[in-house]
C-alpha positions as CSV (number, residue, x, y, z in Angstrom):
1,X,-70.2,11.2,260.6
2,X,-70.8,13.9,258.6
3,X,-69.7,17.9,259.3
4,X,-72.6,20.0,259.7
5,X,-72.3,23.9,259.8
6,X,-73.8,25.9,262.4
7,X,-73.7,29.6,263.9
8,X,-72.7,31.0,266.9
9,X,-75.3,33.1,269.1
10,X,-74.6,36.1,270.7
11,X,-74.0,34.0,274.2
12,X,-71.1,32.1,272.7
13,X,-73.8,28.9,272.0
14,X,-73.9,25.9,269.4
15,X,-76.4,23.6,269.1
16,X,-75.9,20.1,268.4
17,X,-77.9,19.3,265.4
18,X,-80.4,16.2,267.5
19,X,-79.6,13.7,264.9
20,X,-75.6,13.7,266.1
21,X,-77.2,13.8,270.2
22,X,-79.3,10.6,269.4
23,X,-76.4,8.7,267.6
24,X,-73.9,10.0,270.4
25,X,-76.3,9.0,273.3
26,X,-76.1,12.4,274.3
27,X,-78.9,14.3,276.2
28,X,-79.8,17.0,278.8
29,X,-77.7,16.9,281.4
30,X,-74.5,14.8,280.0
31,X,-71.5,16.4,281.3
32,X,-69.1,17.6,278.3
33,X,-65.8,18.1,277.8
34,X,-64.5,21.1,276.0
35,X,-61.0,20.7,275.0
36,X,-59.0,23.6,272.9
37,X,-56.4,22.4,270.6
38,X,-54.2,24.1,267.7
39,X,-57.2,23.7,265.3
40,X,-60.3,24.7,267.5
41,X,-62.6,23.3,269.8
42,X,-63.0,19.4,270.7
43,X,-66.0,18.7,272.1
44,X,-67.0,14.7,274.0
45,X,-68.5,13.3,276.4
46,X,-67.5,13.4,280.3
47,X,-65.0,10.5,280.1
48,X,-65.5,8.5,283.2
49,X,-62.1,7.5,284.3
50,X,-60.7,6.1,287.0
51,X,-59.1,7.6,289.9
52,X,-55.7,6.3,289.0
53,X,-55.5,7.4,285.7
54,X,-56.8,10.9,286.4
55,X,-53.5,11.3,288.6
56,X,-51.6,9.4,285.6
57,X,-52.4,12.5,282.9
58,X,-52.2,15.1,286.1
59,X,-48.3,13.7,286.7
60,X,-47.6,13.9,282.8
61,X,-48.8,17.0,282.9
62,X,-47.0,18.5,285.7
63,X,-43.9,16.6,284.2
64,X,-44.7,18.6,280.6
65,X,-45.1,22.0,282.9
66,X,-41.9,21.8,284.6
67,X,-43.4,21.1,288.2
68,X,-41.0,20.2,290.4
69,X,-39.4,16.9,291.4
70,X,-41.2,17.1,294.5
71,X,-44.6,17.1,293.4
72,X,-43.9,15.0,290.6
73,X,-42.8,12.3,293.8
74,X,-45.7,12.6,295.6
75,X,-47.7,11.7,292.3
76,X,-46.0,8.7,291.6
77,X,-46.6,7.9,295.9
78,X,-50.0,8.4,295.1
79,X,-50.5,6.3,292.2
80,X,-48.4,3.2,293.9
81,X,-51.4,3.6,296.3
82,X,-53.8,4.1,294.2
83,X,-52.3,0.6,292.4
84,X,-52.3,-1.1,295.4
85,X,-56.3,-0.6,296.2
């Protein structure tokens, strides 16, 4: 896909040039993501995941944040039942 430049408006907006929504399958209404990383601003598509795996990145998250062992138990509780469904 090719990078296209665009400015920022006053409110903070960018469009998304319509070529890159049709190709995407993007249109009014589709939930986005907006992900900040080291280099800027990733921007997808909602990603419909399951429950399961929702709790799977929450735990490796808690784990990279230093929760405690605790709540980092009752994850991996949930997720065996979560498994088990």
């Amino acid at each position: 896909m090719t990078a296209i430049v665009r400015r920022m408006d006053n409110l903070g907006r960018v469009v998304i040039p319509k070529e890159m929504r049709t190709q995407l399958e993007m249109g009014p209404g589709t939930p986005m993501e907006i992900v900040g990383t080291d280099d800027g601003i990733f921007l997808r598509k909602q990603q419909e995941l399951p429950l399961s795996e929702r709790v799977r990145r929450l735990r490796e998250e808690a784990i990279q944040e230093g929760a405690p062992v605790e709540v980092i138990y009752q994850m991996n509780q949930l997720l065996d039942i979560l498994e088990d469904c």
